[in-house]
C-alpha positions in Angstrom: 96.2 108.7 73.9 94.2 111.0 76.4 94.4 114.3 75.1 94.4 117.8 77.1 90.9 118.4 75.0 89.3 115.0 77.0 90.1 116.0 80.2 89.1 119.2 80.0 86.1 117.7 78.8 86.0 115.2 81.3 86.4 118.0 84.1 84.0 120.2 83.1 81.0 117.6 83.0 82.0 115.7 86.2 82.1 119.1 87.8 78.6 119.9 87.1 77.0 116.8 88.0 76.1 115.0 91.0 76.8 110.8 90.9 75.0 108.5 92.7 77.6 107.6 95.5 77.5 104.1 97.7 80.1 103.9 100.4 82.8 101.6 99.7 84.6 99.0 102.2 87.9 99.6 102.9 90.1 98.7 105.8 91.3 100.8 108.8 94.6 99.8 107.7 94.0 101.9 104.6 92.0 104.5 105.7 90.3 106.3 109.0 86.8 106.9 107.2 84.5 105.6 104.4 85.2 106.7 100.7 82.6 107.4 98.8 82.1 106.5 94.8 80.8 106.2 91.7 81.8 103.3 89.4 81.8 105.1 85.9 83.9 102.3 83.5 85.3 99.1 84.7 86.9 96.8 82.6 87.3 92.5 83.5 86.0 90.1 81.1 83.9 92.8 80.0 83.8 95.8 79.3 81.1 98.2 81.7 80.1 101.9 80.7 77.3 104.1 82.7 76.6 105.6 79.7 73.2 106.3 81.5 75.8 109.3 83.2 77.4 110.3 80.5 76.6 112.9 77.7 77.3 111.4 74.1 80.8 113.0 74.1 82.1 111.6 77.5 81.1 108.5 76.1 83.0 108.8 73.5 85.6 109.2 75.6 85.3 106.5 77.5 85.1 104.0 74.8 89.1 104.6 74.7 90.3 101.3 75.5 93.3 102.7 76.9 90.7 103.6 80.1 90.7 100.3 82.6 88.5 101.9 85.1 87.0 105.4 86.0 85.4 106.3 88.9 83.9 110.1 90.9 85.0 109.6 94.7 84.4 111.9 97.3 86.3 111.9 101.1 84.4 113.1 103.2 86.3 116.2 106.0 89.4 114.7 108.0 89.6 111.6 105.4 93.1 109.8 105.9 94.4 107.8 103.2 97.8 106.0 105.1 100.8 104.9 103.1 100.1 102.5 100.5 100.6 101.4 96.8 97.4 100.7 94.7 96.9 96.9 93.8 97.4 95.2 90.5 93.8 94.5 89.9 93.4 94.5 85.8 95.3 92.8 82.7 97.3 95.6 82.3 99.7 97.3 84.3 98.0 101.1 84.9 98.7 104.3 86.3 96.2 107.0 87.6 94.7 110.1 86.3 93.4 112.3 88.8 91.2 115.2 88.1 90.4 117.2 91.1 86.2 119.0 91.4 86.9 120.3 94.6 89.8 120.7 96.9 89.2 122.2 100.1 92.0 124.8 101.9 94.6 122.4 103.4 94.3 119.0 101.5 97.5 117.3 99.8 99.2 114.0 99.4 102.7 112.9 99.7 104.2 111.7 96.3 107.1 109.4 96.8 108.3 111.4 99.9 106.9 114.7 98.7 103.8 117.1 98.9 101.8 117.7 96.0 98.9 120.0 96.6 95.8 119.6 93.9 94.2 122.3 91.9 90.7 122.4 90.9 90.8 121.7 87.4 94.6 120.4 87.2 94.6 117.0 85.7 98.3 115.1 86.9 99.5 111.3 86.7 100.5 109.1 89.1 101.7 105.5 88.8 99.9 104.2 92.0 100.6 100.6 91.9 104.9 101.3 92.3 105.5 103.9 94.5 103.6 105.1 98.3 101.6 107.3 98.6 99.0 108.9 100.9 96.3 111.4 100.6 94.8 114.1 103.3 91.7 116.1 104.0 92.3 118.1 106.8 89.3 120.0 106.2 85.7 120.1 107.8 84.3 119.7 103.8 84.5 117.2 101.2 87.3 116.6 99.1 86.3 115.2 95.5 88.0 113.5 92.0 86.9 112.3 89.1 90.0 109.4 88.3 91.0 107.1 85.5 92.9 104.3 85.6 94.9 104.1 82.2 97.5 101.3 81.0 100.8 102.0 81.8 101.7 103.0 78.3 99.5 105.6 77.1 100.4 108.4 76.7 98.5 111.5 78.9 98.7 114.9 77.4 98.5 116.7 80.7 99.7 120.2 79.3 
């Protein structure tokens, strides 16, 4: 289970931090700009932690096996993310927890047809790999997320 208490936790320490970012490669079929990242837990054979980034509780956090990948990513103003489903990169079938640290005036995405706009602060679940979606940053400013890829079947206290 990921409680309201971790996120919240989660939230508050990715908000005060800065990550070291590195571009990542994506194609202009996916998106009009570079996304920017930091790889915080990643989970293939083995199992890889920054704990070098994290205070001793957010580790603690992240030692949930439930979490198959976390990462901070930051889209930089006028960041188009087109239609698309996430792939079906781990073991286990996931879903997404986003947790916005800064949304700029204007930016959304469309959820299966309709607009959701973030809140800073406001944790919400998506299962990315079975239904479209697309993000926007209509903004001049960056738009940024701390995410965490979670199997399918946990359960995420969001309220």
């Amino acid at each position: 289970m990921i409680t309201k208490k971790n996120l919240n936790e989660l939230y508050k320490w990715a908000s005060n931090r800065q990550f070291p970012m590195k571009g990542d490669l994506t194609s202009p079929d996916y998106t009009n700009k570079t996304i920017y990242s930091c790889q915080l837990k990643f989970v293939r054979k083995n199992i890889h932690i920054r704990k070098k980034l994290m205070s001793e509780r957010v580790y603690e956090i992240y030692k949930n096996d439930e979490i198959l990948n976390s990462m901070y990513s930051i889209s930089d103003g006028g960041t188009i993310l087109k239609p698309h489903k996430d792939p079906d990169t781990y073991n286990h079938r996931y879903k997404r927890i986003q947790i916005p640290t800064k949304v700029p005036n204007g930016c959304y995405m469309i959820w299966d047809g309709h607009k959701v706009i973030w809140e800073i602060g406001v944790p919400q679940c998506f299962q990315v790999m079975d239904c479209i979606h697309e993000a926007h940053n209509p903004s001049d400013d960056t738009l940024e997320f701390l995410f965490l890829d979670v199997k399918m079947e946990t359960e995420v206290e969001l309220f």
